[in-house]
N, CA, C and O atoms as CSV, one atom per row, in Angstrom:
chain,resi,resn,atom,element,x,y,z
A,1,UNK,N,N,109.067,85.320,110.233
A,1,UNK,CA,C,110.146,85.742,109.368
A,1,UNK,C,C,111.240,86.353,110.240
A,1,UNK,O,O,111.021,87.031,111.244
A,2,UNK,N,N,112.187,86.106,109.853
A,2,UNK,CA,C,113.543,86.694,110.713
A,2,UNK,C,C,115.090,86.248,109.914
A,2,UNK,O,O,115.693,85.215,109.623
A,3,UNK,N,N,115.265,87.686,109.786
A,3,UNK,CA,C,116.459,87.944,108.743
A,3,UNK,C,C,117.573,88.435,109.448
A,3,UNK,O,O,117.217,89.503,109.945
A,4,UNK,N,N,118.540,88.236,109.692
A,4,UNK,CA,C,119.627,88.542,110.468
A,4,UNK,C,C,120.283,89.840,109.921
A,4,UNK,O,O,121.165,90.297,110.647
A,5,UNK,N,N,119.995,90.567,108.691
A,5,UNK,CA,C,121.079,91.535,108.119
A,5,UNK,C,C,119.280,92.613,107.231
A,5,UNK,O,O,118.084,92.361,107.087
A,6,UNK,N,N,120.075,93.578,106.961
A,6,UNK,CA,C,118.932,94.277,106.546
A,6,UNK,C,C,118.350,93.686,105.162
A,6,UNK,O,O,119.256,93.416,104.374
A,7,UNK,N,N,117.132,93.439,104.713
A,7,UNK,CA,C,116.324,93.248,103.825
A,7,UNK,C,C,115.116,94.561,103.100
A,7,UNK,O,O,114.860,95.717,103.436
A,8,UNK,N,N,114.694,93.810,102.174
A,8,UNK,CA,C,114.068,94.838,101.247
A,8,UNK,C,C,112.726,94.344,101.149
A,8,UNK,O,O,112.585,93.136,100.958
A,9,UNK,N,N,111.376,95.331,101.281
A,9,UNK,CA,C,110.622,94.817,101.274
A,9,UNK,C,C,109.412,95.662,99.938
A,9,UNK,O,O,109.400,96.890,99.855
A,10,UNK,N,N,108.789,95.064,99.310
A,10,UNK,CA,C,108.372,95.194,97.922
A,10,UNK,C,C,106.473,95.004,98.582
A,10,UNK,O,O,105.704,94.092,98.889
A,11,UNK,N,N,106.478,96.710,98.500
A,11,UNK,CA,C,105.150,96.799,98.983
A,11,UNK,C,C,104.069,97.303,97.957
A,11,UNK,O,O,104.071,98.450,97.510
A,12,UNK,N,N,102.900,96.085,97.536
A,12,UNK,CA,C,101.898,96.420,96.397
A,12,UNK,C,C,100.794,96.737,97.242
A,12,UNK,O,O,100.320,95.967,98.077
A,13,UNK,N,N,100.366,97.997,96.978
A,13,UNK,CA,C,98.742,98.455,96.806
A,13,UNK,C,C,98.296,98.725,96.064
A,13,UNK,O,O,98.918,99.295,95.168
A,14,UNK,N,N,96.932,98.487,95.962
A,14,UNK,CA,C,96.049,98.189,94.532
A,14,UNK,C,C,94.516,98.282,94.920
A,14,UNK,O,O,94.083,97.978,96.031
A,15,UNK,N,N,93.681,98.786,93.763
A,15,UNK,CA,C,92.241,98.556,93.696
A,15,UNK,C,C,91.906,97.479,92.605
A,15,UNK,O,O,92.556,97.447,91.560
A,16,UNK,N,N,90.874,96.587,92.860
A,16,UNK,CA,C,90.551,96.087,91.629
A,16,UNK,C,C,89.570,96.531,90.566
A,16,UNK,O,O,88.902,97.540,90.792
A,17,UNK,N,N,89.436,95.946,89.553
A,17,UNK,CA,C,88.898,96.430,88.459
A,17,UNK,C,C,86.982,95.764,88.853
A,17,UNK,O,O,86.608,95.380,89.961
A,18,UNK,N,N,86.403,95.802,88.003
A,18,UNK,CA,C,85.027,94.473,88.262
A,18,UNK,C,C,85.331,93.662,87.698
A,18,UNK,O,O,84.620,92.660,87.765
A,19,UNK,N,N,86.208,93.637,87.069
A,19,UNK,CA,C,86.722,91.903,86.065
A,19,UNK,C,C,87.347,91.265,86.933
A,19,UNK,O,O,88.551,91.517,86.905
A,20,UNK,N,N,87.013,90.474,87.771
A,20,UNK,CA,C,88.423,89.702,88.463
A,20,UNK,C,C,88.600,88.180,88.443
A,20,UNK,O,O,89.257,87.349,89.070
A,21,UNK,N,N,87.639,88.194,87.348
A,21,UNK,CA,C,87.481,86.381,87.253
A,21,UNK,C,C,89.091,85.788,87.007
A,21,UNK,O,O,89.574,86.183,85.945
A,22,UNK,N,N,89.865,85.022,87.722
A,22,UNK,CA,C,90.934,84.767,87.300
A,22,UNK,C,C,91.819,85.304,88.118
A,22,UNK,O,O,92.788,84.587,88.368
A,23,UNK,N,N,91.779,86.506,88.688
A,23,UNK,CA,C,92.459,86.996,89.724
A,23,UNK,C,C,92.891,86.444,90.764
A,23,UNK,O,O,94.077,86.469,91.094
A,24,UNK,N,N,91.712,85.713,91.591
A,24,UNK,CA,C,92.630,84.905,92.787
A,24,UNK,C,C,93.567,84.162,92.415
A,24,UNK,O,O,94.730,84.467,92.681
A,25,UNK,N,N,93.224,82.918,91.652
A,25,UNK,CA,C,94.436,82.049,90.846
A,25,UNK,C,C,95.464,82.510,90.361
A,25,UNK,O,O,96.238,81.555,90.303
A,26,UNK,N,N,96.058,83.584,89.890
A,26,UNK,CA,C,96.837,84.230,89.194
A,26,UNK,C,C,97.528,84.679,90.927
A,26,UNK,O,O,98.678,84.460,91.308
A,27,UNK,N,N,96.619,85.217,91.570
A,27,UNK,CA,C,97.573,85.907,92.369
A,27,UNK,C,C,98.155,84.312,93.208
A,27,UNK,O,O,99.372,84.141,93.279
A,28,UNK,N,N,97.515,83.588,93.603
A,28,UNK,CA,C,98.323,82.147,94.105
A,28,UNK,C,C,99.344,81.490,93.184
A,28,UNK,O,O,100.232,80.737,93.581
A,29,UNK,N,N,99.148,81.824,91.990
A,29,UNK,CA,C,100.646,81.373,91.107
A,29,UNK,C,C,101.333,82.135,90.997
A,29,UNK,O,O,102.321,81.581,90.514
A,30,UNK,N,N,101.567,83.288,91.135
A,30,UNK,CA,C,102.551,84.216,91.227
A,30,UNK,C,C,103.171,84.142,93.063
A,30,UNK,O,O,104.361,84.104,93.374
A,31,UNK,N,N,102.311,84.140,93.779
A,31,UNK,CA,C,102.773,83.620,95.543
A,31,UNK,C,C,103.733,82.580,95.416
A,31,UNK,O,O,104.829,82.563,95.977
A,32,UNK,N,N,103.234,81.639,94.587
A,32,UNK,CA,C,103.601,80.431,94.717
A,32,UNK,C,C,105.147,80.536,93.975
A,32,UNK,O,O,106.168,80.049,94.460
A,33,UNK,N,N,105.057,81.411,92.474
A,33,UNK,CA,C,106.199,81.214,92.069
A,33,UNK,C,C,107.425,82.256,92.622
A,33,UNK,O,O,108.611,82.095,92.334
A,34,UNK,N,N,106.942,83.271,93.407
A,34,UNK,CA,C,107.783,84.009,94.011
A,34,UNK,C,C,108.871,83.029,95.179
A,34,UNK,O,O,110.033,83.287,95.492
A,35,UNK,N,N,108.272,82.231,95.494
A,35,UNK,CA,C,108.675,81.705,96.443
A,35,UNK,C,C,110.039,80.636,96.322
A,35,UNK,O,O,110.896,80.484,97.192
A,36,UNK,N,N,109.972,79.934,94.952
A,36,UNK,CA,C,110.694,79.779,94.132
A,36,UNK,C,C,112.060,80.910,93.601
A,36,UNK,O,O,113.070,80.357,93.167
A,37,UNK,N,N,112.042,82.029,93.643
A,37,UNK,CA,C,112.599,82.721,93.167
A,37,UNK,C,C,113.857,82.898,94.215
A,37,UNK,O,O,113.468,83.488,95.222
A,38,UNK,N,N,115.226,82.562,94.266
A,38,UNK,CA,C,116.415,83.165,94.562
A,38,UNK,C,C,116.612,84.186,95.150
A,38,UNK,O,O,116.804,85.116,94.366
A,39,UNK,N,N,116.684,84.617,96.765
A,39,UNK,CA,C,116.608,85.797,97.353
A,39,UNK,C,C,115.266,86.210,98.055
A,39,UNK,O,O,115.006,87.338,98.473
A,40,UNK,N,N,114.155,84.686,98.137
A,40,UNK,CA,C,112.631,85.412,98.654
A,40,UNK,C,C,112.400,85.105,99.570
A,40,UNK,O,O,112.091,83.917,99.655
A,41,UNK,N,N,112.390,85.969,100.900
A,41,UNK,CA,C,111.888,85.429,102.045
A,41,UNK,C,C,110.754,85.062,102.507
A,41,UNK,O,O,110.437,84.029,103.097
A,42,UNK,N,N,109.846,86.435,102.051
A,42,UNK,CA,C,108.571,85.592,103.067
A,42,UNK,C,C,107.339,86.616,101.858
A,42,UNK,O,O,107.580,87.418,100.955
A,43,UNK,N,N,106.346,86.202,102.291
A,43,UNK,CA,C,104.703,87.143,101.775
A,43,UNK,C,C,103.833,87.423,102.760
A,43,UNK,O,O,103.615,86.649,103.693
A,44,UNK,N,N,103.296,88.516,102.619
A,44,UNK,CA,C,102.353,88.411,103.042
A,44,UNK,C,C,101.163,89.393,102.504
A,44,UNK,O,O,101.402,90.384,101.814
A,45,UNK,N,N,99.767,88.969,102.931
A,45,UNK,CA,C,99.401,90.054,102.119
A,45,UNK,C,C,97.521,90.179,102.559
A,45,UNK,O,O,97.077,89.129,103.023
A,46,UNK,N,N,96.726,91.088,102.460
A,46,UNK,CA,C,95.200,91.378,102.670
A,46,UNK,C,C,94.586,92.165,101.608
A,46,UNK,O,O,95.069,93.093,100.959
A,47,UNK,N,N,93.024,91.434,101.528
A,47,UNK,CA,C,92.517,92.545,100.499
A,47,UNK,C,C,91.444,92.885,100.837
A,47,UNK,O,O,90.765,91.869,100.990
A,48,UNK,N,N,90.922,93.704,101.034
A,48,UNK,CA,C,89.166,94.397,101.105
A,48,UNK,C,C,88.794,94.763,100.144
A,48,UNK,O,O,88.363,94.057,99.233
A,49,UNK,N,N,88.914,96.315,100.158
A,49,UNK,CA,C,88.344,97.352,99.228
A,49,UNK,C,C,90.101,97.993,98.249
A,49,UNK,O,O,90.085,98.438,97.101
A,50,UNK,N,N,91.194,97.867,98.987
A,50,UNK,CA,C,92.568,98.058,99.004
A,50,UNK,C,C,93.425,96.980,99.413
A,50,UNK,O,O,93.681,96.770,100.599
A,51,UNK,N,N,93.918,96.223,98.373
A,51,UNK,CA,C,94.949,95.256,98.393
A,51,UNK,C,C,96.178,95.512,99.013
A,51,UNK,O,O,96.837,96.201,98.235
A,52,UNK,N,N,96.765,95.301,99.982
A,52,UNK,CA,C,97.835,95.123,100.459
A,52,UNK,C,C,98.836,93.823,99.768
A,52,UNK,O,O,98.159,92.798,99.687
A,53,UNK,N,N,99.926,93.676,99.380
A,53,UNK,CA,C,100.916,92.593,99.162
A,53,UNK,C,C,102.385,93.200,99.654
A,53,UNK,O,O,102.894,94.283,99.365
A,54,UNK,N,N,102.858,92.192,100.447
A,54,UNK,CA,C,104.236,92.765,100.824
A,54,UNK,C,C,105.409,91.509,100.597
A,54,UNK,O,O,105.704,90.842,101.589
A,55,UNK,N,N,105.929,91.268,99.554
A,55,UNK,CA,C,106.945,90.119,99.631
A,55,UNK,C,C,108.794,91.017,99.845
A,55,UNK,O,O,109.403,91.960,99.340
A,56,UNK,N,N,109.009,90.010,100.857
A,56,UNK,CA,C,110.466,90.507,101.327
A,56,UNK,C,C,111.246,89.488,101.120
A,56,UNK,O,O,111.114,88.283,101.334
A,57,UNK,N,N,112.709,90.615,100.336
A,57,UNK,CA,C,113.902,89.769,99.714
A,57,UNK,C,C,114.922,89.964,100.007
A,57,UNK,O,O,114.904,91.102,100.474
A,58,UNK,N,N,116.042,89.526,100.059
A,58,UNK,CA,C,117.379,89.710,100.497
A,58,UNK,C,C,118.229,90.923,99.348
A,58,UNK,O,O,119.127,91.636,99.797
A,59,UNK,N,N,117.898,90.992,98.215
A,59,UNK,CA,C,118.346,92.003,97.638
A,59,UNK,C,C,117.607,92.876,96.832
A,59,UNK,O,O,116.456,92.479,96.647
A,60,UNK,N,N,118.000,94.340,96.088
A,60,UNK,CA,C,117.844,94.735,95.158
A,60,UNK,C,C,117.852,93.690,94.041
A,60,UNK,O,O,116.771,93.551,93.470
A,61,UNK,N,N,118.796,92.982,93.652
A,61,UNK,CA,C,118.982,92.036,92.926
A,61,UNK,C,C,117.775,91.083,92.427
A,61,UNK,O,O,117.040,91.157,91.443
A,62,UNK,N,N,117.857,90.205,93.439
A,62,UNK,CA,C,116.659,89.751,93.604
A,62,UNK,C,C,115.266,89.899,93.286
A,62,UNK,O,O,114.456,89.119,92.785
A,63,UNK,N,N,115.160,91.294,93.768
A,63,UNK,CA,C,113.974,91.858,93.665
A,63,UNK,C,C,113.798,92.275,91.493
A,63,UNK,O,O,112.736,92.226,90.871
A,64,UNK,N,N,114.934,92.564,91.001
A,64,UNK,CA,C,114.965,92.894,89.460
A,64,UNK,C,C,114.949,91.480,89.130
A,64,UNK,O,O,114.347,91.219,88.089
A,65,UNK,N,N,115.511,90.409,89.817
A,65,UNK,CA,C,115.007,89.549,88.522
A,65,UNK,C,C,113.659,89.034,88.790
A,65,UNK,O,O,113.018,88.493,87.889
A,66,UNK,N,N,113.150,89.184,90.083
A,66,UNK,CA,C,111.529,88.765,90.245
A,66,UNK,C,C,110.826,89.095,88.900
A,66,UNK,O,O,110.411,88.430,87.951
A,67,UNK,N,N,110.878,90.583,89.275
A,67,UNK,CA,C,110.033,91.847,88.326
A,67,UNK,C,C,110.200,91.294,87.056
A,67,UNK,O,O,109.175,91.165,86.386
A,68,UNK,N,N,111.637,90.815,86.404
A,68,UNK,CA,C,111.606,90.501,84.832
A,68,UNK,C,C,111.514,89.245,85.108
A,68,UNK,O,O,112.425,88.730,84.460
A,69,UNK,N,N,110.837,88.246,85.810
A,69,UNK,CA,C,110.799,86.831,85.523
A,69,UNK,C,C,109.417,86.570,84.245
A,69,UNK,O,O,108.340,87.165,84.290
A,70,UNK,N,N,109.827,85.515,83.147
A,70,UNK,CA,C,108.888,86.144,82.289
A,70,UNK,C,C,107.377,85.184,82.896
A,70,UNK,O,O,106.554,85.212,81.982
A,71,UNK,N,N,107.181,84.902,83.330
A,71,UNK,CA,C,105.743,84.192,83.824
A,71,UNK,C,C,105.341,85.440,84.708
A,71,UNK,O,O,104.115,85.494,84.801
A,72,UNK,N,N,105.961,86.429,85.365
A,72,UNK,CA,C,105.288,87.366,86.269
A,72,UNK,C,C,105.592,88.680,85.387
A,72,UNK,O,O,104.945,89.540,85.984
A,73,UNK,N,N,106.146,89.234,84.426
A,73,UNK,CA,C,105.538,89.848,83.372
A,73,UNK,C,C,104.195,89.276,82.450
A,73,UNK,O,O,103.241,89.974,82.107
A,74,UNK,N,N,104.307,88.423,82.272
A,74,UNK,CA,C,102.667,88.216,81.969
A,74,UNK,C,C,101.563,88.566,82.940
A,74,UNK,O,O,100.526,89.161,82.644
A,75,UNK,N,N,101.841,88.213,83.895
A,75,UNK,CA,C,101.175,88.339,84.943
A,75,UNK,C,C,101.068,89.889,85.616
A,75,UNK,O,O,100.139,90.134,86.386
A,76,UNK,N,N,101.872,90.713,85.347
A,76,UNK,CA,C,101.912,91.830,85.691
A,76,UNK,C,C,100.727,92.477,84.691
A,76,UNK,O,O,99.715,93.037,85.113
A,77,UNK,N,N,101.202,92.206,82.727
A,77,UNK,CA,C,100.334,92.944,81.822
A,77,UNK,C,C,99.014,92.548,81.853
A,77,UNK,O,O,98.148,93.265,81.353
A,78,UNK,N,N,98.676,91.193,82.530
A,78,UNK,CA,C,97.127,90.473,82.837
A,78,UNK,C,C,96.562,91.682,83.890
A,78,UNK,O,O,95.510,92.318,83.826
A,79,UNK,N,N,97.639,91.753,84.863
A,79,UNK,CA,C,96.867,93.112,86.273
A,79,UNK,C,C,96.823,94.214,85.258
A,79,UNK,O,O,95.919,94.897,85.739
A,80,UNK,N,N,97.146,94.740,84.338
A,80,UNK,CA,C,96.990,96.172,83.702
A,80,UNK,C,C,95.806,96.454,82.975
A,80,UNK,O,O,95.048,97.423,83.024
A,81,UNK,N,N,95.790,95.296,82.210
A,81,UNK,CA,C,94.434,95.148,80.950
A,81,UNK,C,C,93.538,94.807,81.773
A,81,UNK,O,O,92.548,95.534,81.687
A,82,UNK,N,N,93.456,93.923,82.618
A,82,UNK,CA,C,92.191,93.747,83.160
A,82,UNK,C,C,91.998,93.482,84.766
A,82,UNK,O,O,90.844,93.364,85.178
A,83,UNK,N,N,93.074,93.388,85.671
A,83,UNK,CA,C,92.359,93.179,86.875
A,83,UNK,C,C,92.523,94.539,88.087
A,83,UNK,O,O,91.631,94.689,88.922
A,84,UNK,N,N,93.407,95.213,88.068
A,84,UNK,CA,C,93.968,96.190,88.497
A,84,UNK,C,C,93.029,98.338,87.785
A,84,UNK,O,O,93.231,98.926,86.722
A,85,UNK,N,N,92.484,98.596,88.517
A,85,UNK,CA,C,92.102,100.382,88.350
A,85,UNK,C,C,93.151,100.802,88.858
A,85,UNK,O,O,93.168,101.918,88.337
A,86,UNK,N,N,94.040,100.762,89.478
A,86,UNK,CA,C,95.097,101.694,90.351
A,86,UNK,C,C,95.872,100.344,91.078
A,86,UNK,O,O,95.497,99.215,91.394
A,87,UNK,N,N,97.189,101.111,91.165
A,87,UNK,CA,C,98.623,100.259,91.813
A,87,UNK,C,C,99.821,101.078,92.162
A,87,UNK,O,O,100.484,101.942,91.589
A,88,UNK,N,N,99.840,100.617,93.055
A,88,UNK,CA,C,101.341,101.607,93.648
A,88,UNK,C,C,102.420,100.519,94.229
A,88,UNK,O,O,102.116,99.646,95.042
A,89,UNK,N,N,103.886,100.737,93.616
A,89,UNK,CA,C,104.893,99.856,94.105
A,89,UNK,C,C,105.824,100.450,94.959
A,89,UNK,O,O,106.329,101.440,94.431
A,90,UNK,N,N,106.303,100.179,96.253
A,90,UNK,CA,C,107.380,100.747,97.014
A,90,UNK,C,C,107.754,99.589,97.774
A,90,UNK,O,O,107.284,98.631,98.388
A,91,UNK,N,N,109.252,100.359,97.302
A,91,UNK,CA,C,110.585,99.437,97.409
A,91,UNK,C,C,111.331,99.680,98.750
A,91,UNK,O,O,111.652,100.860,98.890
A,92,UNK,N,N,111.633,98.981,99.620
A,92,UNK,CA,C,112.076,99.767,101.218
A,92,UNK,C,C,113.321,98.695,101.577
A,92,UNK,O,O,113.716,97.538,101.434
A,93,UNK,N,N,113.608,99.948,102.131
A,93,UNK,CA,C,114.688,98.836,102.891
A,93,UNK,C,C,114.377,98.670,104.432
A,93,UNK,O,O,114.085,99.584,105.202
A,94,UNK,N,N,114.450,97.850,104.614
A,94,UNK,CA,C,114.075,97.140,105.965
A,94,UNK,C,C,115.340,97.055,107.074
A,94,UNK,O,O,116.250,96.252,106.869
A,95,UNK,N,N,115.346,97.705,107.960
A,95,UNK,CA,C,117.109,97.538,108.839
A,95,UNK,C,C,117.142,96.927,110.397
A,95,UNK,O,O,118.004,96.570,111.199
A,96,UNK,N,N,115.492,97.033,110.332
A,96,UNK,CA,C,114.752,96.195,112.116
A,96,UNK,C,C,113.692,95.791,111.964
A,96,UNK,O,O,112.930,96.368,111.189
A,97,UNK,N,N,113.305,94.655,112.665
A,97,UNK,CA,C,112.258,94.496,112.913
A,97,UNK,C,C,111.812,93.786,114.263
A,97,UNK,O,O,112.674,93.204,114.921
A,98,UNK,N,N,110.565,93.813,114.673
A,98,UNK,CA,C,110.408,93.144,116.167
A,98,UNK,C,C,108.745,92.747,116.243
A,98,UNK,O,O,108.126,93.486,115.479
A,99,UNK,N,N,108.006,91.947,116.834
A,99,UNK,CA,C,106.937,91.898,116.762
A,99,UNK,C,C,106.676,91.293,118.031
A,99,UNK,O,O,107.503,90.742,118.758
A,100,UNK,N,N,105.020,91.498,118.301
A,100,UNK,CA,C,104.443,90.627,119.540
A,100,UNK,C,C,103.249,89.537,119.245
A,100,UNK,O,O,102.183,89.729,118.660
A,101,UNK,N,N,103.824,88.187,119.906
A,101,UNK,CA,C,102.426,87.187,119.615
A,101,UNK,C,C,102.323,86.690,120.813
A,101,UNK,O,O,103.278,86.342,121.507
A,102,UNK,N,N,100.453,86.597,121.300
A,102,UNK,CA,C,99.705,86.159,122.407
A,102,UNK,C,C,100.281,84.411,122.296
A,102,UNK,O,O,99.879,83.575,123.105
C-alpha cells in the first residue's frame, strides 16, 4: 500500500461471541464489498483470541458512506445480535508511513 498524501485508517477490534457460524463469510463479503467502495485503499486484518481489522481510505467521506452502505449496516447489526461480545472503532489519520521486507 502506498498513498502519496495523508490517509485515514479505520481500526476494528473485537472479541467474538460462541455463535460464529456465518462469521467468516460475512466477514469476506463485507472485505470484498469494501473494496468496491469509492475512496478504499487497502485491508488488512488478524484474528486469535482479539480481532484486529484495519481498512484504509482516502477520506472522512469515504469512510461515512462505507459505515451507511446498506449491505454493511446489516452486516454491522448481524456483528451485534450475534457474532461480536465487545468492539472498539478508531478512526486515525495516517500522515507517514514506511516499512521493511526481507
Amino acid at each position: 500500500m502506498r498513498n502519496t498524501k495523508p490517509y485515514y485508517a479505520v481500526i476494528f477490534t473485537s472479541t467474538l461471541t460462541d455463535t460464529i457460524e456465518g462469521y467468516a463469510e460475512m466477514a469476506v463479503l463485507m472485505e470484498d464489498l469494501a473494496k468496491k467502495q469509492p475512496g478504499f485503499i487497502d485491508f488488512e486484518s488478524s484474528r486469535d483470541q482479539l480481532g484486529i481489522s484495519i481498512s484504509y481510505w482516502e477520506s472522512l467521506e469515504a469512510i461515512a458512506n462505507w459505515k451507511a452502505n446498506t449491505e454493511h449496516l446489516m452486516a454491522q447489526e448481524k456483528g451485534i445480535v450475534s457474532f461480536y461480545s465487545w468492539y472498539k472503532v478508531r478512526i486515525c489519520l495516517v500522515e507517514r508511513e514506511y516499512e521493511f521486507k526481507k
